[in-house]
N, C-alpha and C positions, 0 to 999 in steps of 0.2 A: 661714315664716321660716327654719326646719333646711333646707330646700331652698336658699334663697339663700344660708345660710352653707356649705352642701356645695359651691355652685358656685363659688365664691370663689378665683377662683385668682390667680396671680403671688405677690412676695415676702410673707408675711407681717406682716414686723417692721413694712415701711412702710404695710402697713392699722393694725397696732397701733399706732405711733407719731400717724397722721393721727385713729384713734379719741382718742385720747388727750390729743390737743390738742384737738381738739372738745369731747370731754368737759368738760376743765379749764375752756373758753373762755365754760360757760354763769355760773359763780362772777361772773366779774370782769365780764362782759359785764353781768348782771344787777344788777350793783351800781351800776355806774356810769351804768347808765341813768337813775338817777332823777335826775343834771344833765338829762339830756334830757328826762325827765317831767314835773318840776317847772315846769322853764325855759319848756319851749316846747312842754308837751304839758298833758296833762290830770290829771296823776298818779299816771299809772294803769301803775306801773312793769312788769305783767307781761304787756302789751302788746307788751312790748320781750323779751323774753323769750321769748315764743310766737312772734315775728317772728325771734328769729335760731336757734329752733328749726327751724323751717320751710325756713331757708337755710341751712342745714346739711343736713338732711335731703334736698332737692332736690341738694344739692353733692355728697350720697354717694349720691344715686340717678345722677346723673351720675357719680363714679368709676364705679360698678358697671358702670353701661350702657358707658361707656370702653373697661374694660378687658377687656369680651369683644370687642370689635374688633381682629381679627388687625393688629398694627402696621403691617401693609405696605400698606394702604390708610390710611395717613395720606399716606403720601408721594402719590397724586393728589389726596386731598382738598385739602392744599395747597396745589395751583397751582389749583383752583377757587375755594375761602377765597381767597386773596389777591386778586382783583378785588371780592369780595364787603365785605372788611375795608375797603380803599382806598373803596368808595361808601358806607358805612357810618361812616366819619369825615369824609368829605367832608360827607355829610347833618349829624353833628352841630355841624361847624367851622360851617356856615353859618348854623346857629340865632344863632351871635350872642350868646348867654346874655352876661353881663356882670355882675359884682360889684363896686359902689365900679368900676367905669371898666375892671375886669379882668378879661380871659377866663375863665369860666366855663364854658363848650362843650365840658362832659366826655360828659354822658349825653344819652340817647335817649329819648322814650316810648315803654315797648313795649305797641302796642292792646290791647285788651278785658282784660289784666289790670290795665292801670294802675299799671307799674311802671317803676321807671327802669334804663337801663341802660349802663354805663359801657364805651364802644366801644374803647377805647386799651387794656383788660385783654384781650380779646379776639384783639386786633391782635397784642400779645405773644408770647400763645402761638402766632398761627398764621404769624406769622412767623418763629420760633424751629424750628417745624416745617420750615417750606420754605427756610431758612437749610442745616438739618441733613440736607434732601431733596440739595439742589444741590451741598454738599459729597461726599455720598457718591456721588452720578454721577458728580465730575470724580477720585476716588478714583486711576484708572488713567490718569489723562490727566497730559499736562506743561504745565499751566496758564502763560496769558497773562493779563496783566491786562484788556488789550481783548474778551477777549472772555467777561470777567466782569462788566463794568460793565452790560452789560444782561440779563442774566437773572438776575445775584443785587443788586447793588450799585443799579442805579433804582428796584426795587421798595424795598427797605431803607430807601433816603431817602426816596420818597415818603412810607411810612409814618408816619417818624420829622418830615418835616417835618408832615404831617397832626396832630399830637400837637401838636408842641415848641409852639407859640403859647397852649396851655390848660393843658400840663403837662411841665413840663421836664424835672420827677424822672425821669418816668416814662419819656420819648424817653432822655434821660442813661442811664438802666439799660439798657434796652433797644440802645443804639448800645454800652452795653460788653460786653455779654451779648451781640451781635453779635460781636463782634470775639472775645473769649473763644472762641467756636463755632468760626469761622473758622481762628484758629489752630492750636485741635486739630483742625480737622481737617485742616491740611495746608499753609495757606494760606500761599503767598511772606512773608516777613517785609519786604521790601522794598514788598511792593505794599501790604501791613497801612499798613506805617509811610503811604503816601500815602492809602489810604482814613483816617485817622486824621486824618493833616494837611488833608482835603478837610472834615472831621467837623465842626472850630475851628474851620477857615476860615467855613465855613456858619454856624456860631452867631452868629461876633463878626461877620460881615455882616447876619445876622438882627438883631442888640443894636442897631447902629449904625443900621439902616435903621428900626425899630421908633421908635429914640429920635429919630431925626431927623425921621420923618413918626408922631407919636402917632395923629394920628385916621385913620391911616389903616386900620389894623386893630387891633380890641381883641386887647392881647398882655399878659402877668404878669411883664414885663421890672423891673418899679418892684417888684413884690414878691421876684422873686429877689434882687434888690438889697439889698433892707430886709434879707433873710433871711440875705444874704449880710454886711451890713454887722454885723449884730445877732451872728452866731456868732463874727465876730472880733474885736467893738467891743463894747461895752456901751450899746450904745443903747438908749433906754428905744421899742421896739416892740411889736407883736403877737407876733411871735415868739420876743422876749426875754420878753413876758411868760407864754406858753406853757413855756419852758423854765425859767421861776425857780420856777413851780409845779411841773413835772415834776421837777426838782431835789430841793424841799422833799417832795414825795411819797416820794422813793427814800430822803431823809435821815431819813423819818420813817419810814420801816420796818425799817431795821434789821437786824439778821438775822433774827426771826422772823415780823417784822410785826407790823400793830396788830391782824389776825382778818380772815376773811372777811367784805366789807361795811360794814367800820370806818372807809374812807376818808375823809378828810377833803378831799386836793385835788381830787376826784372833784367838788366841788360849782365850782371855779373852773374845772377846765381846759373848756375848750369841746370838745375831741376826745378825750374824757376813756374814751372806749365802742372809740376805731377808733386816728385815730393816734397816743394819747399811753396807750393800756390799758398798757404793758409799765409805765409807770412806778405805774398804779395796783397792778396785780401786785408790784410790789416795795414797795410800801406795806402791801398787806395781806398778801404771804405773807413779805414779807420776802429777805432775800441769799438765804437758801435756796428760797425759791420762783421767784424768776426766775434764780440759778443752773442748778437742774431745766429750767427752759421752755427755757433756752441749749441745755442737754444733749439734752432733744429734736433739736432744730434741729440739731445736731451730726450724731445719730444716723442722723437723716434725710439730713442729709447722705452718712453714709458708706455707708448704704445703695443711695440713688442711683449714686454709684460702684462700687459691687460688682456690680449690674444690668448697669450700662453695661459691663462690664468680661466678664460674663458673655456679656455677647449675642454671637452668633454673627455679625451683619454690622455694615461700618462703618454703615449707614442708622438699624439699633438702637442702637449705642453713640451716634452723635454724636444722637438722637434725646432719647435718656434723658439727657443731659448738656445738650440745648438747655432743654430743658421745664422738667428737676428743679434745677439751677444757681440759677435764677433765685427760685425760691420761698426756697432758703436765703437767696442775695445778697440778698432784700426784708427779710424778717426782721431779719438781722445791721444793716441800716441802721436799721429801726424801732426797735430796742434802743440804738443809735448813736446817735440822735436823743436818744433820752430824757434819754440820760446826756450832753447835750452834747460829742460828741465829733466829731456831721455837723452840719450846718445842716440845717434844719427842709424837710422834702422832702414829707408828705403822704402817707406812704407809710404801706399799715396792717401789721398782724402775722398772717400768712398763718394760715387759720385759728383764730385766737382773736378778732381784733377782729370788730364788728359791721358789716356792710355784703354784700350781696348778690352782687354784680360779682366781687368780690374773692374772695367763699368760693368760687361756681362757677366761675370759672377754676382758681384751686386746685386745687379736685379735678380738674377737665379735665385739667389737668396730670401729676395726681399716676394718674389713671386711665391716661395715657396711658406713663409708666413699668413701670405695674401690667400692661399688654399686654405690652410686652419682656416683661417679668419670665415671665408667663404663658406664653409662646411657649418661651423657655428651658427651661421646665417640662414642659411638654409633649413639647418634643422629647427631653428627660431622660428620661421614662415611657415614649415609644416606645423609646429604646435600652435601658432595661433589662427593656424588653417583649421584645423582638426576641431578648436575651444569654440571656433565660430560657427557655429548654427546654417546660418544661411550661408557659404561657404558650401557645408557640409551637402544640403539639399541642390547647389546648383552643379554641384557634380554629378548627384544624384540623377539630379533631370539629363 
């Protein structure tokens, strides 16, 4: 174990900060499990418990494994991953899953472990990669539109359309989180502005063709709707019912909270473990406990910046900004959610809530910033290797 923590390189703060949420994520995670226990399991709450153990554990043995991989072999992995991702949502678009008449066709089974797995988290990161691979090539060029529409711009949509029919939040982030990359890294603001308007155009022909021919492909058009109706009406929905207990949760903690485990909306909310935990957290630790979790994520945040900011090529900078961006953007929405301030997106809380897909991308992520970081580092040690004198002569000898 002293061995692996000696090897441990890149930024510090942001291994600390990702221990830290982990850490925190077993309290609330374990409490709220036993809606899941009780409801639809067997009661055996530390079953839930040992299971998001485990995905954690696997999530930081992925950071690890990540971030000894010298960053500059992420940029070919990329263009191999992106046909890989593209047959890999393809496969699961065509499962067909369905819920009440609504797309379903998130996850995969993956053989002899018998697990599932959610291909569009996947998709994210490795197009965020090859987003930030493509910008930093055309770095020295005088970019045309035309002749970015097919190496960065068909792959992008495909993706995004492969997603948007089972999950909108997720395409929606992702096409903004696109765009966001693009820009810093350079991109015409005139050609932004029409990849944007091609963006709408696409959705509200998606809505219209969806609504028009329903059995033609199972799509969650009726439920964005509901979702959409619900945050700006008071309709009595799934969704308004979701967020009038999230509500009562955050109203009933208070500043300090009721205690670790004390939850009371924990027993109605249905996503009460993944994407509704922020509001159990401010139930039991209270304004001051998910103030703290904010401050995290903040952190995290500025860390992310300062990496990208440190790295030495545009390939690392716009790399550490595709990757790390996105995990703060998820969070800020999942807290968003709670507090009624987004409409209800399905989105969990990177690193604390419960769910598999979700933690190892995460760290994928977050392992893949940890490379930058580590390369920086390295190259730091060599130059004050090199400026050092004695140093220089015991190599010598």
């Amino acid at each position: 174990m002293q061995e692996i923590f000696n090897n441990i390189k890149g930024d510090r703060l942001i291994w600390a900060i990702a221990a830290l949420l982990a850490i925190f994520s077993f309290l609330p995670v374990y409490s709220a499990a036993s809606n899941l226990a009780y409801v639809g399991g067997t009661g055996n709450t530390f079953s839930f418990f040992i299971k998001h153990f485990m995905h954690l554990f696997l999530g930081f043995a992925i950071m690890y494994g990540v971030h000894k991989i010298p960053y500059r072999y992420f940029r070919g992995l990329s263009m191999v991953l992106i046909p890989v991702v593209l047959v890999l949502l393809v496969v699961t678009m065509l499962q067909g899953t369905t819920i009440e008449g609504a797309n379903a066709s998130r996850w995969i089974q993956i053989p002899i472990v018998n697990m599932s797995f959610q291909t569009s988290t996947l998709a994210a990161v490795v197009l965020m990669v090859y987003v930030a691979r493509y910008m930093s090539k055309i770095q020295e060029k005088e970019i045309t539109f035309a002749e970015t529409i097919l190496p960065l711009w068909i792959p992008v949509f495909l993706v995004l359309i492969l997603i948007l029919p089972a999950n909108f939040s997720t395409a929606a982030i992702m096409f903004v989180m696109v765009v966001m990359l693009v820009f810093l890294g350079g991109y015409p603001l005139r050609y932004l502005a029409v990849i944007i308007g091609s963006g709408i155009f696409a959705l509200v022909l998606f809505v219209l063709v969806a609504k028009a021919f329903p059995d033609a492909m199972p799509n969650r058009i009726d439920t964005w709707m509901s979702r959409i109706d619900s945050f700006s009406n008071d309709d009595n929905t799934e969704a308004d019912y979701q967020i009038e207990h999230a509500k009562t949760a955050i109203a009933s903690g208070g500043i300090q909270g009721v205690g670790p485990g004390k939850s009371i909306q924990k027993n109605f909310l249905p996503q009460s473990s993944s994407d509704f935990i922020y509001a159990i957290i401010v139930e039991e630790y209270g304004l001051i406990g998910g103030f703290l979790l904010m401050i995290l994520y903040m952190w995290l945040l500025f860390r992310i910046v300062i990496v990208a900011q440190k790295s030495d090529t545009i390939f690392g900078k716009l790399l550490v900004l595709g990757v790390g961006l996105p995990i703060v953007f998820q969070a800020l929405i999942n807290m968003a959610v709670a507090v009624e301030l987004f409409p209800v997106t399905g989105q969990t809380l990177p690193l604390v809530s419960s769910g598999g897909t979700s933690i190892w991308m995460t760290c994928l992520a977050i392992g893949i910033v940890l490379s930058v970081s580590a390369k920086r580092e390295e190259d730091k040690n060599k130059e004050n290797s090199e400026d050092n004198p004695l140093e220089v002569l015991s190599e010598a000898i």
